[in-house]
C-alpha positions as CSV (number, residue, x, y, z in Angstrom):
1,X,115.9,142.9,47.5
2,X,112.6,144.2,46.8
3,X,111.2,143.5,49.9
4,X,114.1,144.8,52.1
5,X,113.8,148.7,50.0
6,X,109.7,148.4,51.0
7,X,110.0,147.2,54.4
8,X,113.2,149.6,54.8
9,X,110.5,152.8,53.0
10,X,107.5,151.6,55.6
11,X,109.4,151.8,58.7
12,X,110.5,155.6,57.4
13,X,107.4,156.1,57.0
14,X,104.9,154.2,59.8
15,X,108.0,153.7,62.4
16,X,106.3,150.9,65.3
17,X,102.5,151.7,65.5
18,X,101.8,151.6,68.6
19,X,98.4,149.9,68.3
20,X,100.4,146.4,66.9
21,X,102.0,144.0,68.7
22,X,105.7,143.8,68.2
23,X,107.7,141.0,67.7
24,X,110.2,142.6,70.2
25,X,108.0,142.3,72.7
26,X,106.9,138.7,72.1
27,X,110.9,137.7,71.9
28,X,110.7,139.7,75.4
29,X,108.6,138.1,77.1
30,X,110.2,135.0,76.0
31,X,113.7,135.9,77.4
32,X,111.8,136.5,80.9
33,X,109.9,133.7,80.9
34,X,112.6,131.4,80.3
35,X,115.1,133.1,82.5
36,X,112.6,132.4,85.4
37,X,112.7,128.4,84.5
38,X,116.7,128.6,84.0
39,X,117.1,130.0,87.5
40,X,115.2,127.5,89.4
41,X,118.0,125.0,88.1
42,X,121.3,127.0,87.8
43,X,122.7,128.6,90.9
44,X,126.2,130.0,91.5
45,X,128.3,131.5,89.5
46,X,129.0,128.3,87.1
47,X,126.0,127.1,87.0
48,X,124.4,130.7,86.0
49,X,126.9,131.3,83.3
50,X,125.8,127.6,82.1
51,X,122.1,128.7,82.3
52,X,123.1,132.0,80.5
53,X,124.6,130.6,77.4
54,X,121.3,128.2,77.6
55,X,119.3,131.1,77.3
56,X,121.2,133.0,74.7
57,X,121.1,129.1,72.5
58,X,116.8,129.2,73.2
59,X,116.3,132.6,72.6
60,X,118.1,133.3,69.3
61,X,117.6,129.8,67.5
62,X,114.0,129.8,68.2
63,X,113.7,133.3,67.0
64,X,115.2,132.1,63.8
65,X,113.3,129.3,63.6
66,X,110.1,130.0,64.4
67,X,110.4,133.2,61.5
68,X,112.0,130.8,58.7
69,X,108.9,128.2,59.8
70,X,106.7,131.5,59.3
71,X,108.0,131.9,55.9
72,X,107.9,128.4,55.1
73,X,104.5,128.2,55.7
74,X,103.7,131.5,54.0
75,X,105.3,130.1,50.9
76,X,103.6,127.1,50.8
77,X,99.8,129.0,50.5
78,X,101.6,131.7,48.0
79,X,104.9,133.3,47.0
80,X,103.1,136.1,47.2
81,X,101.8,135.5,51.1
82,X,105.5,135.1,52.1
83,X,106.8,138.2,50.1
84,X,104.0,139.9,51.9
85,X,104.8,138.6,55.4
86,X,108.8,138.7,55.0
87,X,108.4,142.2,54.0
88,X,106.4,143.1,57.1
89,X,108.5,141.3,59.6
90,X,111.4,143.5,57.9
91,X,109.7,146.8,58.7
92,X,109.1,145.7,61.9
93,X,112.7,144.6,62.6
94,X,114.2,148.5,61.9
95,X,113.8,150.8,64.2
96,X,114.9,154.2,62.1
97,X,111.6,156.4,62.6
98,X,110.6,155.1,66.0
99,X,114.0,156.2,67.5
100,X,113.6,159.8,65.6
101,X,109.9,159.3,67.2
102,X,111.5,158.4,70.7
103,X,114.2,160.9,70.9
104,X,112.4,163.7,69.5
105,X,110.3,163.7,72.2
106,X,113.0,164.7,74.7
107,X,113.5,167.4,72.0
108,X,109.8,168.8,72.2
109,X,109.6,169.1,75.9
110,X,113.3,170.8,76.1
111,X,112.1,172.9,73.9
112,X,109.0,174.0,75.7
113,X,111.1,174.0,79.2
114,X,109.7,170.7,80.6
115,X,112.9,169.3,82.1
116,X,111.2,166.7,84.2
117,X,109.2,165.6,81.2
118,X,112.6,166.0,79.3
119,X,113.7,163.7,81.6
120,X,111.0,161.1,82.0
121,X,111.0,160.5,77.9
122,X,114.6,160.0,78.1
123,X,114.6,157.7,81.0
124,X,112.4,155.4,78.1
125,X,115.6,155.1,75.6
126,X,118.3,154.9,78.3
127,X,119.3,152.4,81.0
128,X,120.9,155.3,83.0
129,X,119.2,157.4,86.2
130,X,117.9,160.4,84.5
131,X,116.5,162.2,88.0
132,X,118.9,164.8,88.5
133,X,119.7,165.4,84.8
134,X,120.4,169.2,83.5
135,X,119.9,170.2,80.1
136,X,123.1,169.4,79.1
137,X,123.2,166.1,80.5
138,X,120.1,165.2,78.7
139,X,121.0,166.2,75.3
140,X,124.4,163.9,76.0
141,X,122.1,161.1,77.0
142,X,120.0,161.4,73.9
143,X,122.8,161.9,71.8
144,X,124.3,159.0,72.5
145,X,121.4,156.5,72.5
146,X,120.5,158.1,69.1
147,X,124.4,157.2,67.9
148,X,124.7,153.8,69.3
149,X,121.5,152.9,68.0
150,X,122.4,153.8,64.5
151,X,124.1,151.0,64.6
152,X,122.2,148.3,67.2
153,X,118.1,149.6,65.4
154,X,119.1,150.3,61.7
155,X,122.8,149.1,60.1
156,X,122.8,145.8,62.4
157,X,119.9,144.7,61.3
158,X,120.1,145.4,58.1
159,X,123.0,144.1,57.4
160,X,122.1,140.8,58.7
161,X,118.5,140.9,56.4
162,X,120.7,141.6,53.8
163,X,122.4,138.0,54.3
164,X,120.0,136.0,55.6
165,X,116.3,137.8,54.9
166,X,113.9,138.1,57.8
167,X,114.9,135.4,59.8
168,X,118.4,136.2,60.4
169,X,117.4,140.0,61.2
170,X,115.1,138.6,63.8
171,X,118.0,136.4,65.2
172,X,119.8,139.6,65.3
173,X,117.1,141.7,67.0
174,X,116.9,138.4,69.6
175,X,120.7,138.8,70.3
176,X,120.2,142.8,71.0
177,X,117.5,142.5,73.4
178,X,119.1,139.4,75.4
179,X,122.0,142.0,75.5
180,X,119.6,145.0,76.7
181,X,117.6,142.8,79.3
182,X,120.8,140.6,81.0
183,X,123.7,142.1,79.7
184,X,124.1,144.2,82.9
185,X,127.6,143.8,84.8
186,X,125.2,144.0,88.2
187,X,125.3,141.6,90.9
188,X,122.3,139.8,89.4
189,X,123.5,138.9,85.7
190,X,126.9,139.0,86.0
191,X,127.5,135.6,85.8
192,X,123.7,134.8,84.0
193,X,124.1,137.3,81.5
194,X,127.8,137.1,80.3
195,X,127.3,134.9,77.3
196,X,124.3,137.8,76.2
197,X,126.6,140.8,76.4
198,X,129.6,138.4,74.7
199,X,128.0,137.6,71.8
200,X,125.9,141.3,71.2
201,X,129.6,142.3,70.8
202,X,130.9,139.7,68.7
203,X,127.4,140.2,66.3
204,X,128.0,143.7,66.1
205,X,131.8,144.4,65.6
206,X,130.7,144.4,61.8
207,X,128.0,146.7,62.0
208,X,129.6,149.3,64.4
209,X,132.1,150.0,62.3
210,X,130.3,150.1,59.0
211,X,128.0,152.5,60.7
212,X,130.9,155.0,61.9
213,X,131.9,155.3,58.0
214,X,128.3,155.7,57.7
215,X,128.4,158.4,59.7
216,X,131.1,160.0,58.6
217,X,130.0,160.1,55.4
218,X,126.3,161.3,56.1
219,X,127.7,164.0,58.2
220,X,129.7,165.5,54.5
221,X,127.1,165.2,52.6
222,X,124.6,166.9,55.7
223,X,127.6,170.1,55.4
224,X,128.4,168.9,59.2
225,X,132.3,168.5,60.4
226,X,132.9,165.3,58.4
227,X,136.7,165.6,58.7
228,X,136.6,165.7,62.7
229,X,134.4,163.4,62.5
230,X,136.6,160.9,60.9
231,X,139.6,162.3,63.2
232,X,137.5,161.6,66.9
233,X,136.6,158.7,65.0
234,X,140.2,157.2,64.9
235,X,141.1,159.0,68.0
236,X,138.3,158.0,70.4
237,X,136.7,155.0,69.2
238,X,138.0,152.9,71.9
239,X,136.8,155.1,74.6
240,X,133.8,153.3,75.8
241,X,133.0,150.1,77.9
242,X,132.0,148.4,74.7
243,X,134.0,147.4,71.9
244,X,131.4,148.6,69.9
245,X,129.0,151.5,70.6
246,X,132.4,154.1,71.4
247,X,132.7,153.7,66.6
248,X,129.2,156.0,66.4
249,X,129.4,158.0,69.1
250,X,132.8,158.8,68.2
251,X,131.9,159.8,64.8
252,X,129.0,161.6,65.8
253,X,131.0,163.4,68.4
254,X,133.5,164.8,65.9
255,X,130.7,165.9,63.1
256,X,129.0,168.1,65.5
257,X,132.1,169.3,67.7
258,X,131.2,168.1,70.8
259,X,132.1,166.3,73.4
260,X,130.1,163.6,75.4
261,X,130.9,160.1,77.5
262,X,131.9,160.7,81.1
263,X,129.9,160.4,84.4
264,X,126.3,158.3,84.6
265,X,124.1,156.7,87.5
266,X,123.3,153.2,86.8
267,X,120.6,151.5,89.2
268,X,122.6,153.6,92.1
269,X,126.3,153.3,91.5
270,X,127.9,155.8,89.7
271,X,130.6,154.8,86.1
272,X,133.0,156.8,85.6
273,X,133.5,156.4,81.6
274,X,136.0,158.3,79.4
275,X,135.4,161.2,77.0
276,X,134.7,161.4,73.3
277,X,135.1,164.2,71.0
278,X,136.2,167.3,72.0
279,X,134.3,170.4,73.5
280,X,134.6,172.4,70.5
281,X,131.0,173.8,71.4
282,X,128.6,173.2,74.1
283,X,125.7,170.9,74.0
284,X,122.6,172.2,73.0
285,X,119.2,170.5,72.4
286,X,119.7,171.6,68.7
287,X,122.2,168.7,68.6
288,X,119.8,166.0,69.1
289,X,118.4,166.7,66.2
290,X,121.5,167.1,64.1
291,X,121.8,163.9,65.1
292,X,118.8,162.4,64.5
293,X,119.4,164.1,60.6
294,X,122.6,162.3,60.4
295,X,120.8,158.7,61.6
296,X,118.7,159.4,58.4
297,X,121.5,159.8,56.1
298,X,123.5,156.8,57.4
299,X,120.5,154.7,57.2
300,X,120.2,155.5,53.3
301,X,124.1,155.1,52.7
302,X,123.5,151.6,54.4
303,X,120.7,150.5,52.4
304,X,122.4,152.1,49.6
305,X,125.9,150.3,50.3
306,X,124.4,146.7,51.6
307,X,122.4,147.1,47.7
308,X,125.5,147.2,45.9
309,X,127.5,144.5,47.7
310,X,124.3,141.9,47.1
311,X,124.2,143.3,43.5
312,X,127.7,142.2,43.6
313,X,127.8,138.6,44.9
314,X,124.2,138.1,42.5
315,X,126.9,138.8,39.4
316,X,129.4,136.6,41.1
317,X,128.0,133.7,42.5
318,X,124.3,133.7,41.4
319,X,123.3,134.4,44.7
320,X,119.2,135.2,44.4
């Protein structure tokens, strides 16, 4: 577990430098590549569902594979290569100070009265149309992402590195960003990228709902509305297009009393999507960062609560 709390400390402290290639990116560019050679075979709406569960099988089994071959080799020159290695593809697999990083930028230039800055950062860490967005609008979008990513950037994954080390947290990290590059409900992946945004849900109905109790509890011990947030929690968790990403919001909702969800623009068409929380205050910029403070809490009871239940099993079953 060593290398989890070191990899877990560097990514507080580093977040994704800039200047290194990321193995996001290279699992990127390996979605696109091989969603250009799937489509030149599998046409109509069969066939591209067919295709799309080929590229979900290729994507996420070579992203496991080619990390536990990593580590294998790693191993074989030292132990002490592979705990190096395994313990920097964990910091690169969380994603806790580069979303703070990310979001607080919104934050600085709605603080200085840059709206169409405000709006250009945002439009980074969102798939909605951030053009016309007010302030309040803004700090909803933000928000949100910030919530939902508790979950997707920091409690997925490490819950999954937890059981399986590095190379299950980058199959993880594989399944989000199929989900986030096909999983659109758009004339052009419905059909290719069903089996993506299928099985982001079924990997993440775990995490979700670890991370709203996560939440929940992050927001007591930050003096926030833990109580609501337990009650929008219950209430509203179902209010959202996912069967996942409505548990954080909803629990981030109720510890800061407001409400967000509704109305977005997604490449041109408008969603109408439900409520959470309740508008027991306006939206304010301040917000983001109260909820940026609870992603840090929540990341800590993780790491904290994910250590005890492998402490556990290692009594039980010898597990090393």
């Amino acid at each position: 577990m060593i290398k989890i709390f070191i990899g877990y400390i560097c990514d507080l402290v580093f977040g994704d430098p800039y200047w290194l290639p990321h193995p996001i990116r290279f699992i990127g560019n390996g979605i696109s590549s091989t969603e250009r050679k799937l489509r030149k075979f599998f046409k109509g709406a069969t066939q591209e569902k067919i295709g799309g569960i080929l590229l979900f099988v290729a994507v996420v089994s070579s992203s496991y594979l080619l990390t536990f071959l990593l580590l294998w080799f790693a191993q074989k020159l030292h132990p002490t290569i592979r705990f190096i290695v395994e313990t920097f593809l964990i910091f690169q697999i969380l994603a806790t100070k580069s979303l703070d990083i990310e979001s607080r930028k919104v934050y600085t230039q709605l603080k200085h009265g840059n709206i169409l800055e405000a709006r250009k950062y945002l439009s980074y860490i969102v798939g909605r149309d951030t053009t016309h967005l007010d302030e309040k609008e803004i700090v909803r979008g933000a928000v949100e992402t910030v919530a939902e990513n508790i979950s997707d950037g920091i409690i997925g994954p490490l819950m999954y590195i937890f059981i399986g080390g590095a190379p299950l947290g980058m199959a993880y990290k594989a399944v989000n960003t199929l989900d986030s590059m096909v999983g659109y409900k758009n004339e052009k992946y419905l059909h290719f990228g069903w089996a993506s945004a299928k099985l982001d849900d079924l990997a993440n109905i775990i995490p979700a709902r670890l991370t709203a109790f996560f939440i929940v509890i992050s927001a007591g011990l930050l003096r926030y509305d833990w109580l609501n947030s337990f009650k929008i929690l219950k209430r509203d968790r179902r209010n959202h297009k996912s069967p996942n990403s409505g548990y954080p919001e909803a629990a981030v909702a109720g510890a800061l009393n407001i409400q967000i969800g509704g109305t977005n623009s997604y490449f041109g068409q408008m969603m109408e999507k439900p409520t959470i929380g309740d508008k027991l205050k306006e939206l304010d910029k301040e917000d983001l960062l109260r909820t940026i403070r609870i992603m840090y809490g929540a990341s800590a009871i993780g790491v904290l609560f994910f250590s005890i239940i492998r402490w556990m099993a290692n009594i039980q079953w010898g597990i090393r």
